[in-house]
ZAMI-193839 format. One record per residue (C-alpha): residue in three letters; x, y, z. Coordinates in steps of 0.1 Angstrom, whole numbers, padded with zeros to 4 digits, always signed. Example, Ala and Ser with C-alpha at 12.3 -4.5 7.8 and 13.67 -1.06 7.14 Angstrom:
Ala+0123-0045+0078
Ser+0137-0011+0071
//
This chain:
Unk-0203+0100-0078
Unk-0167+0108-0081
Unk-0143+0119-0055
Unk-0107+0134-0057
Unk-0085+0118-0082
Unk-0115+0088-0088
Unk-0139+0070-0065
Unk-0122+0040-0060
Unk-0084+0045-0059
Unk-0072+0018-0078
Unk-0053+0034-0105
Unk-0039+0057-0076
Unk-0039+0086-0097
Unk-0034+0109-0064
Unk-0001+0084-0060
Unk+0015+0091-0091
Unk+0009+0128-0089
Unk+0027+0132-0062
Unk+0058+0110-0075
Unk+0061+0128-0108
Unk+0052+0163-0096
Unk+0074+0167-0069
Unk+0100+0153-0081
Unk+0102+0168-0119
Unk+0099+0204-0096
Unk+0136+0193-0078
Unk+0151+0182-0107
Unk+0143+0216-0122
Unk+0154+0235-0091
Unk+0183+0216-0088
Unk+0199+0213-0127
Unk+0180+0246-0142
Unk+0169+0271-0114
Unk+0191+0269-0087
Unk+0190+0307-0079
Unk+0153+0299-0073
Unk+0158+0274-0043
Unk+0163+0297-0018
Unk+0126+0303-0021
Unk+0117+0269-0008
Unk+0140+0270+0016
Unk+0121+0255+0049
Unk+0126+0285+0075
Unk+0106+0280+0108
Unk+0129+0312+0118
Unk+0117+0334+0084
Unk+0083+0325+0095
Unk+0079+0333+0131
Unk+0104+0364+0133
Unk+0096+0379+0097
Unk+0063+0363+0092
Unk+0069+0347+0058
Unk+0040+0330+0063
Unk+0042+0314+0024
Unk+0071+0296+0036
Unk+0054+0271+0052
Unk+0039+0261+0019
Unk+0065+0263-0004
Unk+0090+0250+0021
Unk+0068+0220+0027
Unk+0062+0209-0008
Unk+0097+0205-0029
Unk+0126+0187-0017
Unk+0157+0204-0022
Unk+0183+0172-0013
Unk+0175+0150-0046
Unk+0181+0118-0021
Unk+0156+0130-0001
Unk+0132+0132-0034
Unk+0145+0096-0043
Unk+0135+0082-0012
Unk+0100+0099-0005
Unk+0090+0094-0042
Unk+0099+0052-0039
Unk+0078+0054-0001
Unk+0046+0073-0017
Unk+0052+0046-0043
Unk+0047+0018-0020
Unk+0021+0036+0000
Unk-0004+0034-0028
Unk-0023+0007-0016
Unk-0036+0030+0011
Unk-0051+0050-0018
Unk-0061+0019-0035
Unk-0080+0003-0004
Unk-0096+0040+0013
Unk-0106+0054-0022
Unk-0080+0083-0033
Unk-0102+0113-0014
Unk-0097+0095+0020
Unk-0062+0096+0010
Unk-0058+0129+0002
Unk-0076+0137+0029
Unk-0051+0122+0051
Unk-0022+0138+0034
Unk-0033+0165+0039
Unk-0045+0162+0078
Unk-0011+0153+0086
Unk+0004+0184+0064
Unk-0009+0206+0085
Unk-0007+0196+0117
Unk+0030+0183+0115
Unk+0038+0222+0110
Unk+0023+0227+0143
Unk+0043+0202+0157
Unk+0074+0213+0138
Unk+0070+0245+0160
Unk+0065+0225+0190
Unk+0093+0203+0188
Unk+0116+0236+0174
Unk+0105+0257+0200
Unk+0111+0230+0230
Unk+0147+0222+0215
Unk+0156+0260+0220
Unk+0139+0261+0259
Unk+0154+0230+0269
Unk+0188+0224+0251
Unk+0195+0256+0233
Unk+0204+0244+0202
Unk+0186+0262+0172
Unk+0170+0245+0148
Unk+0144+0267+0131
Unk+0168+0276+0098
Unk+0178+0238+0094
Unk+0151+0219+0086
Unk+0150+0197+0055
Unk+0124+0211+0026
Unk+0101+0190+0007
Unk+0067+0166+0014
Unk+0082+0148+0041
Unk+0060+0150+0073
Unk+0033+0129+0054
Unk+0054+0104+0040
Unk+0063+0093+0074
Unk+0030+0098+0088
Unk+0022+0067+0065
Unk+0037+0049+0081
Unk+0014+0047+0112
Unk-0015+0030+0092
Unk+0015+0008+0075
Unk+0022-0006+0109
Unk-0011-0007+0121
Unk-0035-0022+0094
Unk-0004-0039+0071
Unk-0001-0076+0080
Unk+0038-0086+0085
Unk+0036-0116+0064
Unk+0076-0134+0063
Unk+0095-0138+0031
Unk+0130-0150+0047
Unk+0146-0164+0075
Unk+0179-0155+0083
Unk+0204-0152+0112
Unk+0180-0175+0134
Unk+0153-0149+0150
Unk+0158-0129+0123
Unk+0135-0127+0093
Unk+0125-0105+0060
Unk+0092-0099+0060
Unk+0072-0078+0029
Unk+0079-0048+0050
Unk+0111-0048+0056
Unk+0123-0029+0025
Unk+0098-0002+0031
Unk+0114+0002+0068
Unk+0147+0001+0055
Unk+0140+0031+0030
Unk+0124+0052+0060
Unk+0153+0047+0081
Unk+0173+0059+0052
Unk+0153+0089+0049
Unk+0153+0095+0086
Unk+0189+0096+0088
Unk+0198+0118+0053
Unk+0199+0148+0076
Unk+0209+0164+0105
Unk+0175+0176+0118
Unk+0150+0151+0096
Unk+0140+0135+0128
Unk+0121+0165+0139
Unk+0102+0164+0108
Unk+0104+0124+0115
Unk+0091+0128+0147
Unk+0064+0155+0137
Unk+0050+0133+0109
Unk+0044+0102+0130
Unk+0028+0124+0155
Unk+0002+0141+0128
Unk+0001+0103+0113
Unk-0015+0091+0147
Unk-0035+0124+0154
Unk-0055+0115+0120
Unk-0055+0078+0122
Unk-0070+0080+0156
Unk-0095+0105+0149
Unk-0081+0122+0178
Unk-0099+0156+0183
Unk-0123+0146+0154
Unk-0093+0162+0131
Unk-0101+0137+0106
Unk-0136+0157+0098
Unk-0115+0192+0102
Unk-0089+0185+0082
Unk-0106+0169+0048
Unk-0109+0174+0014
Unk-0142+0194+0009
Unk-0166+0177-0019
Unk-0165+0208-0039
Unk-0127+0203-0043
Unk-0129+0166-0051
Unk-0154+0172-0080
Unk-0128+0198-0097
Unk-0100+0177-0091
Unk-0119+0146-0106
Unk-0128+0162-0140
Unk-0097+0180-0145
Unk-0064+0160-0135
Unk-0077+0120-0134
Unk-0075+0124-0167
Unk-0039+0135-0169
Unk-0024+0113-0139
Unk-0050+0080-0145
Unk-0040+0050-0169
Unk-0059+0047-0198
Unk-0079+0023-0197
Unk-0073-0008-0226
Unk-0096-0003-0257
Unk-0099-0038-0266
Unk-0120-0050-0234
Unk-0158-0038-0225
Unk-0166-0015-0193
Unk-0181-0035-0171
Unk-0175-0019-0142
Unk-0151+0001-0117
Unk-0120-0019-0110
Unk-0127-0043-0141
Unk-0092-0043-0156
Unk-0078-0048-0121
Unk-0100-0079-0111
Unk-0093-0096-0145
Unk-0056-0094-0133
Unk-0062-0109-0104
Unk-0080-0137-0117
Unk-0057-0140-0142
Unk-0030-0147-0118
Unk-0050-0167-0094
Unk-0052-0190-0124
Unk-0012-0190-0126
Unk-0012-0196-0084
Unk-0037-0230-0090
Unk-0017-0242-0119
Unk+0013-0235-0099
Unk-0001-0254-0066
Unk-0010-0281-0098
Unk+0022-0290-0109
Unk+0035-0289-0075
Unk+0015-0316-0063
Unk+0020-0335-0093
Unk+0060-0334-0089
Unk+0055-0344-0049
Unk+0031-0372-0060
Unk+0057-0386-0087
Unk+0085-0380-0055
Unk+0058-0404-0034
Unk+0058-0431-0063
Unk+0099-0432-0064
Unk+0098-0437-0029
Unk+0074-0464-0031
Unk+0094-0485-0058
Unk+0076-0472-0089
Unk+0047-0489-0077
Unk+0012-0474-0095
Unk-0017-0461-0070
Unk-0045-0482-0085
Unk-0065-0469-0061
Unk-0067-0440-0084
Unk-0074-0452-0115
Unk-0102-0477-0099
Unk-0122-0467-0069
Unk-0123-0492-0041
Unk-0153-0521-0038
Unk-0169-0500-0007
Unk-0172-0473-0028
Unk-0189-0491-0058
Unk-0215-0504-0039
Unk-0226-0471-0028
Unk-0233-0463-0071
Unk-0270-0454-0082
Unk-0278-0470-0114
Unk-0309-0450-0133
Unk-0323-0468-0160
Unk-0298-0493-0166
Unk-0270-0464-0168
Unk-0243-0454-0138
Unk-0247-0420-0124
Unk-0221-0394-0125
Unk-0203-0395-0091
Unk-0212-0361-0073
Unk-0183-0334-0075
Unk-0164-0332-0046
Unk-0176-0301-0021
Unk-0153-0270-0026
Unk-0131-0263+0004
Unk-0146-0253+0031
Unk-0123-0213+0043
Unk-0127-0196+0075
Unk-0148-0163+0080
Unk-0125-0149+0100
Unk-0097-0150+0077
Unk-0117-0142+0046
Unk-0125-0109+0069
Unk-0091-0104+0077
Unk-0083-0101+0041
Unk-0116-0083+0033
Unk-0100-0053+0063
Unk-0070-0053+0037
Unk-0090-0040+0009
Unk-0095-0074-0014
Unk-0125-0084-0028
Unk-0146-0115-0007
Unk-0142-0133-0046
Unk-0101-0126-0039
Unk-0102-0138-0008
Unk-0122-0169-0013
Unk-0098-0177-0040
Unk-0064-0170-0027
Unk-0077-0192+0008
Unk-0085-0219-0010
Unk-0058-0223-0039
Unk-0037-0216-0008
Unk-0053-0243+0015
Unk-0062-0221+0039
Unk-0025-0209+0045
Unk-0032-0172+0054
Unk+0003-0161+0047
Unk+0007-0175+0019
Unk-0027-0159+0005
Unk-0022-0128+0020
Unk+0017-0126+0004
Unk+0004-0134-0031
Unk-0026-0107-0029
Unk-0002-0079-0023
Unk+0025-0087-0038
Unk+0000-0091-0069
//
């Protein structure tokens, strides 16, 4: 059956709603409606003195700094392969754990900044759907291997996650009091990912929900499907990618050992490996002649890959038929599989 936004995740509709919805709402605030804004306005002050209690919704959904949009809607882009490897209700379900409880924590971490330090806080925090994009980046850190692109400066390295840290510290520091929601959001983000308190059954989206959500926006945030090719299954269009660029890896790893073996021969004078064109004596007395014909040669045995890896990259989401593949075009490099699968 269906869940919210699709069963598997892989067209990450749930992803793409929240990066055009958001941000077309703060481009509209800001350009057309900005007598509208102060509605949205994130007031922990308006809530617990007044008790506008709708501000923690609207205050918590629509950024009112455009860089802060910018930077959350390029993070929630990146942070699609959670959707894409949990299925998108486990994703929204997560979103929306940490939602909540990082406004509990916003009043924690408020309140103890008045007792201790005096400094008010509670009318200066940033608006928008922050608290979650941060708390992403728990399971980022956790389950995401660090796989390195770069070396430079000695120690120092690029890795495939290094852009995603950069943009996070760029969001942390586009305000004055964004690390409370910073700080708030990684808390939630560990809370759920922990299954600390059993939040993660709490704080879910009910099946009910998922159903409603499934037949009436999948349609409108999902890809359309192409026309040309037959169903044949969830996920079909996405594994004939894959397998169409595991074909471009092998013919890459091809000519590359073609080019080092014409590199051996220039070394060697331009001398010609007969070897390979005529197998050695030992090896022709070992042929089986059938009826006064030579047998085919027996195929050599595929490569043999490790379990362990192949379950490493199985944790990450990929398919065992991925895995198996990338390992062996790869030669059992696990980086070097692992970068091409997500960067693919």
């Amino acid at each position: 059956s269906k869940v919210f936004y699709g069963s598997s995740g892989y067209k990450a509709p749930l992803s793409k709603s929240l990066l055009l919805v958001p941000s077309a709402l703060s481009l509209l605030l800001a350009l057309l409606l900005p007598h509208c804004q102060k509605l949205f306005v994130y007031d922990l002050h308006a809530v617990k003195n007044d008790f506008q209690i709708w501000r923690l919704i609207c205050g918590r959904i629509i950024c009112l700094d455009l860089k802060d949009t910018f930077c959350s809607s390029l993070l929630i882009y990146n942070f699609r392969i959670f959707e894409r490897r949990y299925g998108s209700r486990k994703f929204a379900s997560f979103l929306l754990g940490s939602w909540v409880l990082s406004a509990l924590f916003d009043f924690l971490l408020v309140e103890a900044m008045q007792y201790f330090f005096g400094i008010t806080a509670a009318s200066n925090l940033p608006s928008g759907f922050l608290a979650p994009v941060f708390a992403l980046f728990v399971p980022f850190y956790c389950s995401i291997p660090r796989v390195q692109v770069a070396q430079i400066l000695g120690p120092l390295s690029i890795t495939n996650k290094t852009l995603i840290y950069i943009l996070g510290l760029q969001l942390f520091t586009s305000g004055s009091y964004i690390w409370i929601v910073a700080i708030s959001g990684l808390m939630s983000g560990l809370c759920y990912n922990s299954k600390m308190f059993q939040v993660h059954q709490v704080l879910c989206i009910p099946s009910w929900m998922a159903t409603f959500f499934s037949w009436t926006l999948e349609p409108i945030f999902s890809s359309s499907e192409p026309t040309s090719e037959a169903r044949i299954g969830m996920g079909a269009t996405l594994d004939i990618q894959r397998q169409q660029r595991m074909e471009l890896l092998d013919r890459q790893l091809m000519f590359s050992q073609f080019a080092q073996g014409r590199r051996q021969r220039q070394q060697q004078g331009g001398m010609i490996n007969w070897n390979r064109l005529f197998p050695p004596l030992r090896q022709r007395q070992n042929v089986n002649y059938q009826g006064g014909r030579q047998s085919e040669p027996a195929a050599p045995p595929p490569l043999e890959v490790s379990e362990e890896q192949v379950a490493r990259l199985m944790e990450m989401g990929f398919s065992r038929g991925d895995a198996l593949e990338a390992l062996r075009a790869s030669n059992n490099d696990l980086n070097v599989a692992t970068n091409f699968l997500l960067q693919h």
